[in-house]
N, C-alpha and C positions, 0 to 999 in steps of 0.2 A: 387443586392438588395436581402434582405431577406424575406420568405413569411412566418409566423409564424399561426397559428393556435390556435383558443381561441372558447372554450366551455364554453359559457358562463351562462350557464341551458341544463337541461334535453333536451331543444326543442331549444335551440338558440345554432349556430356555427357562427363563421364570423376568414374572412380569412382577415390578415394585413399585408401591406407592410411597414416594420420596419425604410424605408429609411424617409415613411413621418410619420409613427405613432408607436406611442409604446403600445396604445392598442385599439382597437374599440368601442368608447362610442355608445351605442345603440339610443341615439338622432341622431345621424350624418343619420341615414337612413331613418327619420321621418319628413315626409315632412312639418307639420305641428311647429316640432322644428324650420326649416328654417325658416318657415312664421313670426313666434311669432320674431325670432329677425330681421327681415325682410333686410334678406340676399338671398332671393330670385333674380337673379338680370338676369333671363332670363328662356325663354324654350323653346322646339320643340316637335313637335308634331310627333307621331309616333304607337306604340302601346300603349294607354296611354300616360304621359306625363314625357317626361325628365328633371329636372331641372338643374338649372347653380346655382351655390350657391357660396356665398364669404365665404370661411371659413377662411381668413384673408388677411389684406389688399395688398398682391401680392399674392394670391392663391385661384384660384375659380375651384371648382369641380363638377362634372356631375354626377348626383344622377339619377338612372335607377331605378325604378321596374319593374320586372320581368313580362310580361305579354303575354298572350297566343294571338294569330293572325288565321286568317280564320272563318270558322262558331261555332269552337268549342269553342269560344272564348265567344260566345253568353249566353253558359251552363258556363264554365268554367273561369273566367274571368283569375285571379294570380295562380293557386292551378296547382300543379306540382304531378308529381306520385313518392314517393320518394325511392329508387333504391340501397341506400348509397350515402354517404356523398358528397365521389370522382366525383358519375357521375351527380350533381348539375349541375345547369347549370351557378351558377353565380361561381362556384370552379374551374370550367374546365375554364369559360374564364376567369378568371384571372390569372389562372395556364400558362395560352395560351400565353395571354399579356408578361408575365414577362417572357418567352421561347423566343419571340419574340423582345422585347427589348434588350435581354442579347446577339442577333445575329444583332442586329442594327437597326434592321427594324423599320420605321417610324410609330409610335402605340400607343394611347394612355394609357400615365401611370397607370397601377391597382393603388389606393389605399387603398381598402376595399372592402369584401364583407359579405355579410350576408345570411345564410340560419337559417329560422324559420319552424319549422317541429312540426306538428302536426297528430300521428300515421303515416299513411302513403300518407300524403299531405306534402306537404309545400309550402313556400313563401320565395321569393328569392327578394337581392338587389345588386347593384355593384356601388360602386363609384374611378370613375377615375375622373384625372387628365384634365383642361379643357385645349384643344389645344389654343394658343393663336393666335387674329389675323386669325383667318383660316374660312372658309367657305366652304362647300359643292360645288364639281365641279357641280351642274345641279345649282346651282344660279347662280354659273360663267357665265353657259353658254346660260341662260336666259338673261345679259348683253350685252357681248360679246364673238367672239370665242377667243378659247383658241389658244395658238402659239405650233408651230411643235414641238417647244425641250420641252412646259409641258407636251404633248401627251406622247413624248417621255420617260420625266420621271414619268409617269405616268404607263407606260409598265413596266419598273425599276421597279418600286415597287412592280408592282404585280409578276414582275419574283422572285425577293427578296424573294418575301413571300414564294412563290411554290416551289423555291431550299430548301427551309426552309420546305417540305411536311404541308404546312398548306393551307389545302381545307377551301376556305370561302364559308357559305353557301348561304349568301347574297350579291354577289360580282355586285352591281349596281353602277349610278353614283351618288347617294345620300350618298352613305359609303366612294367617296372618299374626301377628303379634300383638300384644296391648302391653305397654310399661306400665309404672305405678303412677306415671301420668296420667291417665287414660290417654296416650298418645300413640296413635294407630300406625305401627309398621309392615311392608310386607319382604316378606325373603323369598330366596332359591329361585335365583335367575337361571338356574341351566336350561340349556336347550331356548331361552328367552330372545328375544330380540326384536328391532324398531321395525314397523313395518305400516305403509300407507293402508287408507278406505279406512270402514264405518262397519262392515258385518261381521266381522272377528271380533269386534268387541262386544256386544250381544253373546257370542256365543263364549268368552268369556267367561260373562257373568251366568251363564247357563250352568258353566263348569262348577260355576262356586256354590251355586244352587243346588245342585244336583247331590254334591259332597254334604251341604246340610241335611236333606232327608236321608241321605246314607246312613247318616253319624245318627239322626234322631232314631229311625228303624233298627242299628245295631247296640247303640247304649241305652239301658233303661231311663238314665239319669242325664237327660239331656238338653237344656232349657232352653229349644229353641221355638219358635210360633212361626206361619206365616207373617204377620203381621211383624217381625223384625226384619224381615226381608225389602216389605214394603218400604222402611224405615232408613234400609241400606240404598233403595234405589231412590227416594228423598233425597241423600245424601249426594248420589251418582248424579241423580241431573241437577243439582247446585241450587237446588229450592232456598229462599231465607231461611237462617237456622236463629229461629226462635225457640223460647220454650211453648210454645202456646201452638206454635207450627210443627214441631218434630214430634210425632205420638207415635 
């Protein structure tokens, strides 16, 4: 896929992937556009609010703005420090994305992205592609537990990603996803990017660890064991994946 670039004013850039678009209408990042033809058709909550949008009747997309997290979020709510173009942060993850996909990795599609800059602030948006059928593993496992070979390929993945030098900086179990394939995705590249060495990835998988005794400590109903951990780092270092070997 090709990523094209469009200046579209003095203060407006937005970055296209040419495979779904040939050029970025400025509505498409307006949430308010959505509402008006009430194509709105879901959302998640998170920093602010993600929307699910039909932008036609087999294609629905994930409309992000950009939003700041922690206490500084309280002063600064979207407003970015702007650095050049390159180091955006909706350019870098889509940049990321489409790095990511072209090496096979399981990742939601970029479609667009938008930076609006105003001296040296701006406001950022990024629309991908909505994964079908998939749900976040901490739903899963508010359900039920997950089986040894998803853990399994669920380590896959994230090995995938790190032979690939792409440090996730949010690597919890809300980022991962599972279709009704049992086909393991991960999302929310922001703040993400390739970087060389061996001991960030360790700490990592620390991160993701850490989010699981979270989840298990504050949800009563939570099915997760040590022992699917072990199952996930099977997975990580590329053991055979047998039935008789994945427990």
């Amino acid at each position: 896929m090709a990523i094209k670039h469009q200046k579209i004013s003095m203060g407006r850039h937005t970055l296209v992937n040419t495979h779904f678009l040939s050029n970025a209408n400025g509505s498409f990042f307006d949430e308010q556009y959505w509402r008006k033809k009430q194509a709105v058709v879901g959302q998640a909550r998170g920093r602010g609010t993600t929307l699910f949008v039909q932008h036609a009747p087999d294609t629905c997309w994930v409309l992000r703005h950009y939003r700041r997290g922690g206490v500084i979020a309280k002063l600064i709510d979207d407003q970015f420090l702007y650095t050049g173009l390159a180091k955006t942060r909706p350019f870098q993850e889509m940049r990321l994305l489409n790095t990511m996909q072209a090496a096979g990795l399981k990742v939601p599609s970029p479609v667009a992205a938008q930076v609006t800059r105003r001296g040296m602030i701006y406001r950022a948006d990024l629309i991908t592609l909505k994964i079908d059928n998939a749900q976040d593993l901490h739903h899963v496992l508010t359900q039920q537990p997950a089986t040894d070979l998803l853990w399994y390929d669920v380590g896959q993945a994230i090995r995938k990603m790190h032979n690939l030098g792409v440090y996730h900086h949010d690597l919890n179990i809300r980022n991962i996803m599972v279709d009704d394939n049992q086909t393991v995705w991960i999302i929310d590249f922001d703040r993400c990017y390739q970087r060389s060495g061996e001991s960030w990835k360790a700490k990592n998988l620390d991160r993701l660890y850490r989010s699981l005794q979270k989840e298990r400590a504050r949800c009563p109903s939570f099915f997760w064991q040590q022992e699917d951990f072990e199952a996930l780092l099977q997975g990580y270092q590329q053991q055979p994946k047998t039935a008789s070997e994945v427990r």
